[in-house]
C-alpha positions, 0 to 999 in steps of 0.5 A: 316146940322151942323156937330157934334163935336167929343171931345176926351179925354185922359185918363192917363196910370199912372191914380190911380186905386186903385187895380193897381200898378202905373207903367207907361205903357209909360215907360214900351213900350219905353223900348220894343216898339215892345213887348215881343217876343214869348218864343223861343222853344228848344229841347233836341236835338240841329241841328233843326230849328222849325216853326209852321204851320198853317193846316187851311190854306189850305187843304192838308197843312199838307201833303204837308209839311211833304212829300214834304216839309222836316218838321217833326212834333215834338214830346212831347219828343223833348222839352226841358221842358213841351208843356204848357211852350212853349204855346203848347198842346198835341194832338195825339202825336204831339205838337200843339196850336190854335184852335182844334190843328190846328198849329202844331210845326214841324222841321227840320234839320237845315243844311238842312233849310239853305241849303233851304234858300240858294237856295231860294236866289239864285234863287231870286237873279238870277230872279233879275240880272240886265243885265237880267231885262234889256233885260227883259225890252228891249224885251217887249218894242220893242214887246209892241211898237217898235224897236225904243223904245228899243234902246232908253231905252238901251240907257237911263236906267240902271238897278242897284242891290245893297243890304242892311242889313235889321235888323229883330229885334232892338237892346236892 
């Protein structure tokens, strides 16, 4: 059976419509290819850091975050300006968005986020210590296979760590 041939064709992003402006959507994605970030949100008092959780996730999400997590749900007050300019609405007192209020914005002290943040890397880096990784390596190798296997490894691998910066947005 013959194959059908599928022709594609192009259609111009500057093509005359004749309600449009001609602008060129090209020009205008080479100058932000990633798009435009979400408005960042502020609030009247400054030391928090905000995230928006989503409570769909999981039961109990929510609970979990504020008791044992150390976010705080934002009020309406906290904002420096309207829920609505940030994208938000306001539902039972507390500021939300998604379907049924169910993301809500919380916060934190921000001292406390990166003193958070800290330890997560410091724990991660101590889990990826070369010398332990090797052991690590060295023990199953001999457990899987031999004792003979373990000495070759340690004799012929090394496990090395380096770091690099990794940028979160691209320049402008």
């Amino acid at each position: 059976m013959a194959k059908k041939a599928i022709t594609m064709t192009s259609v111009s992003a500057t093509a005359t419509v004749p309600h449009l402006p001609r602008v060129s959507v090209l020009e205008r994605r080479l100058q932000n290819p990633f798009g435009d970030s979400s408005v960042p949100i502020r609030l009247k008092e400054p030391g928090w850091t905000v995230h928006v959780i989503n409570t769909t996730i999981r039961p109990g999400r929510y609970h979990d975050v504020v008791r044992n997590k150390g976010w705080v749900p934002v009020a309406p007050e906290d904002l420096d300006g309207d829920a609505d300019e940030y994208g938000f609405d306001v539902k039972d007192g507390r500021v939300v968005r998604g379907e049924r209020g169910s993301e809500v914005l919380m916060k934190m002290p921000e001292a406390d986020y990166r003193a958070i943040q800290q330890a997560k890397d410091d724990h991660n880096r101590a889990m990826t210590n070369p010398k332990r990784m090797k052991r690590d390596v060295l023990e199953q190798a001999a457990g899987q296979y031999s004792d003979q296997a373990a000495s070759y490894l340690d004799q012929n691998v090394s496990i090395t760590s380096s770091r690099a910066p990794v940028p979160l947005e691209e320049p402008e």
